[in-house]
C-alpha positions as CSV (number, residue, x, y, z in Angstrom):
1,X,3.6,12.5,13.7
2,X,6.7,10.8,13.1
3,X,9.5,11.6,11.0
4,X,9.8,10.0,7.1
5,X,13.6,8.8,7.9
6,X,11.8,6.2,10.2
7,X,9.7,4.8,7.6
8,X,13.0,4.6,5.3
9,X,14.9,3.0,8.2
10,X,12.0,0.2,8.4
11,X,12.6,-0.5,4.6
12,X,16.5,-0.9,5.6
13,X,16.5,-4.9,6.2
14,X,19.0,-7.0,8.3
15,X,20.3,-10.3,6.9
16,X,20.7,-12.6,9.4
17,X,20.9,-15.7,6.9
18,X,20.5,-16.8,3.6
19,X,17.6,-15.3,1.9
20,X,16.1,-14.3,5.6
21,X,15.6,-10.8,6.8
22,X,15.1,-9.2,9.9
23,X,12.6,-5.8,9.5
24,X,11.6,-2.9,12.3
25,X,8.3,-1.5,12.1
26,X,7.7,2.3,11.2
27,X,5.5,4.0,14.4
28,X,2.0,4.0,14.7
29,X,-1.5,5.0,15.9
30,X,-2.0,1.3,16.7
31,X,0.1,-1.7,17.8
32,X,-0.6,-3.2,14.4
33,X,1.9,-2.9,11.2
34,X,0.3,-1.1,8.6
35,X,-0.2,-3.3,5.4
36,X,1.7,-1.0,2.6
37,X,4.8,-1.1,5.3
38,X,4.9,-4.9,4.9
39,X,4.4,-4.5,1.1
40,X,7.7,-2.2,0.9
41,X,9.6,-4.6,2.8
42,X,8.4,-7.2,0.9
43,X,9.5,-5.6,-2.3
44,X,12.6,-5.0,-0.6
45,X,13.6,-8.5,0.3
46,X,12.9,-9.8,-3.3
47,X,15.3,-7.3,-4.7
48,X,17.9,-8.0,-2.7
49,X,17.9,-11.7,-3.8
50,X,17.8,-10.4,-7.1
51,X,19.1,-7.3,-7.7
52,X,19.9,-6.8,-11.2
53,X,16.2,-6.5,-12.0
54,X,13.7,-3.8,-11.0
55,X,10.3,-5.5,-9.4
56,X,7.3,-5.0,-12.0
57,X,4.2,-7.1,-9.8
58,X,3.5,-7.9,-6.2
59,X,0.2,-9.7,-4.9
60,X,0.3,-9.8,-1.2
61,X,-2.4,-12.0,0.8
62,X,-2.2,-10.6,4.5
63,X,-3.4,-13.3,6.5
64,X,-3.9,-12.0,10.3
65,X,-2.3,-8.9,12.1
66,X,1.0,-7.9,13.4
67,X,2.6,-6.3,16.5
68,X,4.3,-2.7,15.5
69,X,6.4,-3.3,18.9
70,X,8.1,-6.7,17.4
71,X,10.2,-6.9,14.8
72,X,9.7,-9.0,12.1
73,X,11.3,-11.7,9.9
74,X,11.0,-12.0,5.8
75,X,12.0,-16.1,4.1
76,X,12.5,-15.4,0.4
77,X,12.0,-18.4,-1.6
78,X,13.5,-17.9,-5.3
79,X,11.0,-19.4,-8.2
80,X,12.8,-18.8,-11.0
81,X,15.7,-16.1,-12.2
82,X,16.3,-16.1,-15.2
83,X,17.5,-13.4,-18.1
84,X,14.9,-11.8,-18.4
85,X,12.0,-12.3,-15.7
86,X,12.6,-13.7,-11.9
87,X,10.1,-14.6,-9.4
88,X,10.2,-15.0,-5.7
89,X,7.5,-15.8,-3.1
90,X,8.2,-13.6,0.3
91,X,6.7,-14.6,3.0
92,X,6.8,-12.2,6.7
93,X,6.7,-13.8,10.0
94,X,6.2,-12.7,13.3
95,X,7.6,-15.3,16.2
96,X,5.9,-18.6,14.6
97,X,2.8,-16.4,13.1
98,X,2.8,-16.2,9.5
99,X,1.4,-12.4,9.1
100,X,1.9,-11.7,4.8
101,X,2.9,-13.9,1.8
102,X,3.8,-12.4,-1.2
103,X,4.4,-13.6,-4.9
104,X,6.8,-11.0,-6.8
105,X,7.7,-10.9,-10.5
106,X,10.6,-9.2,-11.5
107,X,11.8,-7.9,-14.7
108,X,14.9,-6.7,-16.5
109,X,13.4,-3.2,-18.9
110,X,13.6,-3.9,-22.3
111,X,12.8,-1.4,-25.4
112,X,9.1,-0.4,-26.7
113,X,8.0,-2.7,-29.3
114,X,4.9,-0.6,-29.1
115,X,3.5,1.9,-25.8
116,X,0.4,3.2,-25.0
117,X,-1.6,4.0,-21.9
118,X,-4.6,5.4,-20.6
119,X,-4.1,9.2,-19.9
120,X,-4.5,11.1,-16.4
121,X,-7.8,12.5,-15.4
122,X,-9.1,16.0,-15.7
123,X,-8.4,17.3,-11.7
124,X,-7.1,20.0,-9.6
125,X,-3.4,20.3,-9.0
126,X,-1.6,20.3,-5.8
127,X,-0.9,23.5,-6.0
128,X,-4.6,24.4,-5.6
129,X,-5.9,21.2,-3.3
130,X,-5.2,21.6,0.2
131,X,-2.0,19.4,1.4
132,X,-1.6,18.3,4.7
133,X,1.2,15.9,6.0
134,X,-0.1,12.4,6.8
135,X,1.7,10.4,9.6
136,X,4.9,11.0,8.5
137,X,6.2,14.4,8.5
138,X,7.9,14.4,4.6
139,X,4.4,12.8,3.6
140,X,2.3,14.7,2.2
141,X,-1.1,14.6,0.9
142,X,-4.0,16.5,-0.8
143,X,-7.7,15.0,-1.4
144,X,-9.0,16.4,-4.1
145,X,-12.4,18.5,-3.9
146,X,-12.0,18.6,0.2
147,X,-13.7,14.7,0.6
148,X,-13.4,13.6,3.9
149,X,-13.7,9.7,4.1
150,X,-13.7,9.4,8.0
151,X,-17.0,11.5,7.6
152,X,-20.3,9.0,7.6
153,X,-22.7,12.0,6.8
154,X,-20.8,12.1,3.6
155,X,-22.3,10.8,0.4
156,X,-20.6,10.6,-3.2
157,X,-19.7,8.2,-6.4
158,X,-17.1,5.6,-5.0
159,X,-14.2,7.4,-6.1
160,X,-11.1,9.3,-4.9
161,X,-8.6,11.2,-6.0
162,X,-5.7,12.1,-4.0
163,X,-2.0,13.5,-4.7
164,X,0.8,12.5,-2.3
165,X,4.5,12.6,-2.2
166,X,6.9,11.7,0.1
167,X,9.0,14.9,0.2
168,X,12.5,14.8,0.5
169,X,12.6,10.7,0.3
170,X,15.6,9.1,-1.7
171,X,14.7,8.9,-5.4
172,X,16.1,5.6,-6.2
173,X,13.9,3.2,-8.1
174,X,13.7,0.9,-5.2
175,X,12.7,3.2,-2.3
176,X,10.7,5.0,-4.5
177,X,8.5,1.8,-5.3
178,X,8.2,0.7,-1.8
179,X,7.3,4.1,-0.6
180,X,4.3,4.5,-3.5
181,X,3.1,0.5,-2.2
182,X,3.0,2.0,1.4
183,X,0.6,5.0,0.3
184,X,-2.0,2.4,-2.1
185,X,-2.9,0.7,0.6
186,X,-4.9,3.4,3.0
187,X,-7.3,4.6,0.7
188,X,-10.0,1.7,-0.9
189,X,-11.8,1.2,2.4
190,X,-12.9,4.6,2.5
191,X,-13.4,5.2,-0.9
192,X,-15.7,2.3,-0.7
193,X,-18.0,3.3,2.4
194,X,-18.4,7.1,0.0
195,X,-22.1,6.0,-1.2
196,X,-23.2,4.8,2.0
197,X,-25.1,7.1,4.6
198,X,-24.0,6.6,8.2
199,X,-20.8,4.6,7.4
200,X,-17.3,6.1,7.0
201,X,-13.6,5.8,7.9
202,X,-14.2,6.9,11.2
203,X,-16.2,4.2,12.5
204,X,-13.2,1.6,11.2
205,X,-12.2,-1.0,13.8
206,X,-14.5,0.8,16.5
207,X,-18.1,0.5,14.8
208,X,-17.1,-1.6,11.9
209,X,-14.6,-4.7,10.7
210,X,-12.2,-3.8,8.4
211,X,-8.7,-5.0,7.0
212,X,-7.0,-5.4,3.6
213,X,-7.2,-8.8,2.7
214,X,-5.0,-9.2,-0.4
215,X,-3.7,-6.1,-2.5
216,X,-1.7,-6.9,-5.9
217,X,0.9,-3.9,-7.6
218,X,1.9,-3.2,-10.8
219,X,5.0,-0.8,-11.8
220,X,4.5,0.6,-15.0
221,X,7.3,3.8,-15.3
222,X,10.1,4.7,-13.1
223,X,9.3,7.5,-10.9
224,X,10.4,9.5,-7.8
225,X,8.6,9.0,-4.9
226,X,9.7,12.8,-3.4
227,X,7.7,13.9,-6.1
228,X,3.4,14.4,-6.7
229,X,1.6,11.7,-7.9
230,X,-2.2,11.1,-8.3
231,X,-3.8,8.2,-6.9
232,X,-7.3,7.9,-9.0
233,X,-9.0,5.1,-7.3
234,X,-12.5,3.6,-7.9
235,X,-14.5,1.0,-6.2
236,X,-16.7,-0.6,-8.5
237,X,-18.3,-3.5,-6.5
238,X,-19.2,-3.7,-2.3
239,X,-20.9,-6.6,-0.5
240,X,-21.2,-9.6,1.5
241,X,-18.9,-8.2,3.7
242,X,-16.2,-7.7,1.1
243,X,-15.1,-4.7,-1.5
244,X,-13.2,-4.8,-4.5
245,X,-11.2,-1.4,-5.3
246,X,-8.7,-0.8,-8.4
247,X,-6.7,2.3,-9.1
248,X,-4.3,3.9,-11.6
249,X,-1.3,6.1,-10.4
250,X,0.1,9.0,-12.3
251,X,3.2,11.7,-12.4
252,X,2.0,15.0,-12.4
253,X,2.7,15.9,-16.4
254,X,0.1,12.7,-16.8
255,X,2.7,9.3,-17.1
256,X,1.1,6.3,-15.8
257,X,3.4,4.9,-13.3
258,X,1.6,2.1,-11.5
259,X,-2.0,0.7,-11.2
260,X,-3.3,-1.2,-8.3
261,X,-6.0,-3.7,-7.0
262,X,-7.0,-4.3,-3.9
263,X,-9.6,-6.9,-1.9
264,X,-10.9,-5.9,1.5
265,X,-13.0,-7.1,4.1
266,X,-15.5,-4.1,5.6
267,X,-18.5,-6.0,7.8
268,X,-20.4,-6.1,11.4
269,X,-18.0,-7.6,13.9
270,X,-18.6,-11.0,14.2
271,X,-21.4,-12.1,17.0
272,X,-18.8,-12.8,20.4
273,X,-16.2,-10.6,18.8
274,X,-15.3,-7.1,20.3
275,X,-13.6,-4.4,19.3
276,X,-11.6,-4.6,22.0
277,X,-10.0,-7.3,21.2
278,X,-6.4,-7.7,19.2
279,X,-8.5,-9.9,15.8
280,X,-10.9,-7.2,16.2
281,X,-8.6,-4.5,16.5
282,X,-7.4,-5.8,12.9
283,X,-10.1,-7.7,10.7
């Protein structure tokens, strides 16, 4: 367990020039960042270059792995700022290895011309679902009916529910964004491996290859992150080595907030590769 105020910290970037950014890496059970840390600092870096606008979209493509014990270094390279929408491309570095690009898009709000979305599931609330905190202690989450993804004897729809909040977090817009992007990207894998005796979480970088290979975001409401909101996530498609997950995100009285989509890699390791070995350790 580590504390939440050291996930916060590794949202807190250095300048060190223009448009560049020096980032620490939260703890870990690996020497490997996790990928919805990245995203938050990514998020981070393009509002600081634009700050006047809130961030509405980011697609990130995480091309290899990085070192939690090294800190990193995010370029921001402005596409367009204008009045209305900006864009930036973000892209995180590691010594000379490019680890994660991302494109943002930006927004300043503007007033309904017309609203509608689609409403919260039927499920439990967290005040019935068992919560436990998850890596962070401040993080908390609750899976609803008891599913347990690391399980391979487990069989059921590919689908998952889950509330988490980060309790006690800041509730600005800005930390509150980067802390939701850090808690999408954890959950899609497992979700996936759900209809499929003998293959769960568990067997993840041990038994099996898996990574995130790109993951796009998409802000709908503002919302606090030290508050519960329900992932519901669905995998529609698996194969060929690959799986293809999509979720929506709600505040507990049933706002949509966000919605997610998220390309992974789950297959045998490759014939020579172990999972030993750092690439395996990772994809």
């Amino acid at each position: 367990m580590h504390e939440l105020s050291e996930l916060i910290e590794a949202l807190d970037l250095q300048q060190i020039a223009d448009n560049r950014f020096r980032a620490k890496n939260a703890g870990g059970g690996r020497d490997v960042i996790f990928g919805g840390q990245m995203l938050g600092q990514e998020i981070v870096a393009a509002h600081r270059t634009q700050p006047q606008k809130e961030v509405k979209t980011v697609h990130t493509i995480f091309a290899r792995g990085g070192m939690v014990t090294e800190d990193t270094e995010l370029e921001v390279d402005t596409m367009h700022n204008g009045r209305t929408f900006g864009s930036v491309s973000v892209t995180t570095w590691q010594g000379k290895r490019l680890i994660a690009r991302s494109q943002v898009l930006m927004h300043a709000v503007e007033p309904d011309l017309m609203r509608h979305a689609d409403p919260m599931p039927k499920v439990e609330t967290p005040d019935i679902v068992p919560i436990r905190e998850y890596e962070f202690t401040g993080y908390e989450m609750g899976v609803i009916g008891g599913i347990n993804v690391s399980d391979p004897d487990v069989v059921a729809p590919p689908d998952l529910d889950v509330w988490i909040r980060f309790k006690g977090s800041p509730d600005d817009v800005l930390t509150s964004q980067c802390l939701l992007a850090y808690s999408t990207d954890g959950f899609l894998i497992g979700t996936s491996m759900l209809p499929h005796k003998g293959i769960g979480m568990g067997q993840a970088h041990s038994g099996i290859s898996t990574g995130v290979v790109s993951h796009t975001l998409t802000f709908h409401e503002p919302f606090k992150a030290s508050e519960w909101m329900l992932l519901d996530q669905h995998v529609p498609y698996a194969g060929r080595g690959r799986i293809y997950g999509q979720a929506n995100v709600f505040k507990q009285d049933g706002t949509l907030i966000a919605s997610f989509v998220q390309d992974s890699m789950v297959r045998h390791f490759p014939e020579g590769q172990s999972s030993a070995g750092r690439e395996g350790s990772v994809f």
